[in-house]
C-alpha positions in Angstrom: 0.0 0.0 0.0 1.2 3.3 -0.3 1.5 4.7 3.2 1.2 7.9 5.0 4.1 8.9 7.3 5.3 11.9 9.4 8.9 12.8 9.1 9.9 14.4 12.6 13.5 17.0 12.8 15.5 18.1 15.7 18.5 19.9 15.5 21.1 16.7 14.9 23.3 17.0 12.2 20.4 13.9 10.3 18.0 16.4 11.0 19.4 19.6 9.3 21.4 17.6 6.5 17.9 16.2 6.1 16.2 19.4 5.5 18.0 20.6 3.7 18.6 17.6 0.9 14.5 17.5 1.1 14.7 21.0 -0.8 16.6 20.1 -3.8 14.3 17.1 -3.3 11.0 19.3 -3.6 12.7 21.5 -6.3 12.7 17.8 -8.3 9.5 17.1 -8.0 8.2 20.6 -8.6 10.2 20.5 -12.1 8.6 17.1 -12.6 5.1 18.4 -12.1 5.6 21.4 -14.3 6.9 18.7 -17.3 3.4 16.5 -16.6 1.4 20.3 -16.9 3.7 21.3 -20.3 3.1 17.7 -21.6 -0.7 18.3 -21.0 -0.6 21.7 -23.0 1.3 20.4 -25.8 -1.4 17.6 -25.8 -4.3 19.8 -25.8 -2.3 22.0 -28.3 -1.6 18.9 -30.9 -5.4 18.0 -30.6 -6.8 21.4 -31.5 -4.5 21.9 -33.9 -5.5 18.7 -35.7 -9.0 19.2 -35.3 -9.3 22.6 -36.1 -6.2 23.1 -38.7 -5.1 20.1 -39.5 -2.1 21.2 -38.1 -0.6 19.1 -35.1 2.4 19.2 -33.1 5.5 17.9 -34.6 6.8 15.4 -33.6 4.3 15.0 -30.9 5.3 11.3 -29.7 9.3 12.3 -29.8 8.3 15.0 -27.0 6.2 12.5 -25.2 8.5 10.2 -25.0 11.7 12.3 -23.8 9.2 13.8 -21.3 8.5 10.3 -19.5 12.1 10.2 -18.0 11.3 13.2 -16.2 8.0 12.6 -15.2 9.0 8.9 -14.0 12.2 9.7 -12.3 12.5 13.4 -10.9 10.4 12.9 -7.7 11.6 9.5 -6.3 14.0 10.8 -4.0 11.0 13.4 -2.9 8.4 10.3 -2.4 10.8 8.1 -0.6 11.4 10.7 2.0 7.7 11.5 2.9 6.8 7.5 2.5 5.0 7.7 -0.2 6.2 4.7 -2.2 3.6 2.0 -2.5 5.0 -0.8 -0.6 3.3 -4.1 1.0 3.6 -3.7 5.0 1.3 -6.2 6.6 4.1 -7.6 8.3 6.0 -4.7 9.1 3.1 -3.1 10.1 3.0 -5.3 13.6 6.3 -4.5 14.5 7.6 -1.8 16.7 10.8 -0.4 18.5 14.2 -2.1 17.7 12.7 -5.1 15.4 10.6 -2.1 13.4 14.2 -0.4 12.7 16.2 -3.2 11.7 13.7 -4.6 9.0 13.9 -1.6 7.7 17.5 -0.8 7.9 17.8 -4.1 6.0 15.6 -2.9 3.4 16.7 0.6 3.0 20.2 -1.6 2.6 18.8 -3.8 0.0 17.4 -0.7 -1.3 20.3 1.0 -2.2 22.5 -1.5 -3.3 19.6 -2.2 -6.2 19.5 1.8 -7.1 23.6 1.9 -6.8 23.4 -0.7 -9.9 20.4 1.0 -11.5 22.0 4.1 -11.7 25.5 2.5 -13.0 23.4 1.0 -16.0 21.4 3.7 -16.3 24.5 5.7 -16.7 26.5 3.7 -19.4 23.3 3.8 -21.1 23.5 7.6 -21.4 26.8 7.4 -22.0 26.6 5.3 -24.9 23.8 7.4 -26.3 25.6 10.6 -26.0 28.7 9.3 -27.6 26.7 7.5 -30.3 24.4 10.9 -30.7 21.2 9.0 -30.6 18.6 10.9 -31.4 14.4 10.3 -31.8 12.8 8.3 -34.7 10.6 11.9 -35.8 12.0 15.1 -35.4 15.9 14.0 -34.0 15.6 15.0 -30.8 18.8 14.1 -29.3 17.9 11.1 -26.3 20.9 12.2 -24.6 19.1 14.4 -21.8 16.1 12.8 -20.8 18.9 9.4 -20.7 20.6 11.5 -18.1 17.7 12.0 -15.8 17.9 8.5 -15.2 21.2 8.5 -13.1 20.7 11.3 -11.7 17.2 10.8 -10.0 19.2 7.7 -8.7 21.7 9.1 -7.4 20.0 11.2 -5.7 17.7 8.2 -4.4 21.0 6.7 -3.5 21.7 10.1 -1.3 18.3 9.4 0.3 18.6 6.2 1.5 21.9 7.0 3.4 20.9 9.2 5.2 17.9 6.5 5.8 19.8 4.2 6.9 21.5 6.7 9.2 18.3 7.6 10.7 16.9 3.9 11.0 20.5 2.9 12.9 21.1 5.4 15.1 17.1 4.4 15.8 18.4 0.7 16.1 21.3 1.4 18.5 19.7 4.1 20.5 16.2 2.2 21.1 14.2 5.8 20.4 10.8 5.5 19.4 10.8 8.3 17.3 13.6 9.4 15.1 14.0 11.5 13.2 14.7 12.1 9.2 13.2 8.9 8.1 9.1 8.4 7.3 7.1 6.9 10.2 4.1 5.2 8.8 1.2 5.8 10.4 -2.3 3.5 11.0 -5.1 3.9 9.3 -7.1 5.3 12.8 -4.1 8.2 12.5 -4.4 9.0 8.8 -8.4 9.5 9.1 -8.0 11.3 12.3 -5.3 14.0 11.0 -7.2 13.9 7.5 -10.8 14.9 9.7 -8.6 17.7 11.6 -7.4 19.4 8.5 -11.0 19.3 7.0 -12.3 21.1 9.5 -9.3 23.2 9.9 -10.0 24.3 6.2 -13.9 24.4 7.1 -13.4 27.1 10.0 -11.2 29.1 8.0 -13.5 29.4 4.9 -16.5 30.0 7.4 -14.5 33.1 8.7 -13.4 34.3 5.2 -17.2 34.4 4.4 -17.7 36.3 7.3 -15.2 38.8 6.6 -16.6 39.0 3.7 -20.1 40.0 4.0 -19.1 42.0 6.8 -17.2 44.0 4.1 
């Protein structure tokens, strides 16, 4: 499932390092959004143009298929921070203090050494395409860039789960309950309760806007 988890801070060295990596993270996932919303315009813009003029985009599927790397890859770091990955925890679920930590310690471990490979391939595989000048079937986009968001995003993954596995140690050797730069999943009693308290939250505020208003 794809869980729901707070991500508490202090002011350890995790903590701050944490912060601050979880801005370049947000600026990633914020670029990623804005290629889904340009990929949507040029979309809309390639079937008006063909149903109206005749006319549409060049080279439509070439820009499709360069923008997937980007929507795919840019915001994985961002997701595994906040917990957001879908991932099966029916088991892991039942367990709590040190146990908790070290299953998943081991599979932040596992974790990285899979992305450390991914993002070697991934890599040579950019490599090869910018030496080689590959370029799109259509218009000859060069394949070279959206190749290198590959790596990149899983590098920056890797970054992630250090500092993960940080986290979910100094948890293991410590015996806290609640530390800090790594996601702690929450049940689903906590999820519906916090979800209710920012409803209302947003209920009360627009009730007093309204107020202000026709008091104006």
């Amino acid at each position: 499932m794809a869980g729901s988890a707070t991500v508490l801070s202090d002011q350890s060295a995790l903590s701050r390092i944490d912060r601050l990596f979880y801005r370049l993270e947000s600026l990633l996932g914020l670029a990623g959004g804005v290629v889904i919303l340009l990929l949507v315009l040029l979309a809309t813009a390639n079937i008006l143009g063909r149903w109206f003029f005749d006319l549409p985009v060049q080279g439509y599927i070439d820009w499709v298929e360069q923008a997937m790397a980007f929507m795919a890859f840019m915001g994985l770091s961002f997701t595994q921070r906040d917990g957001g990955h879908i991932r099966m925890d029916i088991l892991v679920g039942q367990l709590k203090g040190r146990y908790l930590w070290f299953v998943e310690l081991l599979t932040c471990l596992i974790m990285l050494g899979l992305t450390v490979l991914l993002a070697w391939g991934s890599y040579k595989h950019f490599w090869r395409a910018f030496e080689n000048g590959d370029t799109s079937f259509d218009i000859g986009l060069p394949t070279w860039p959206a190749k290198l968001v590959v790596p990149v995003a899983f590098a920056i993954l890797a970054l992630r789960l250090v500092m993960q596995i940080w986290g979910y140690g100094r948890a293991l050797i410590s015996g806290e309950s609640n530390p800090v730069a790594v996601p702690l999943v929450e049940d689903a009693a906590t999820v519906a309760a916090r979800e209710a308290a920012s409803v209302e939250s947003d209920t009360i505020e627009s009730s007093d806007n309204n107020d202000q208003a026709g008091r104006s």
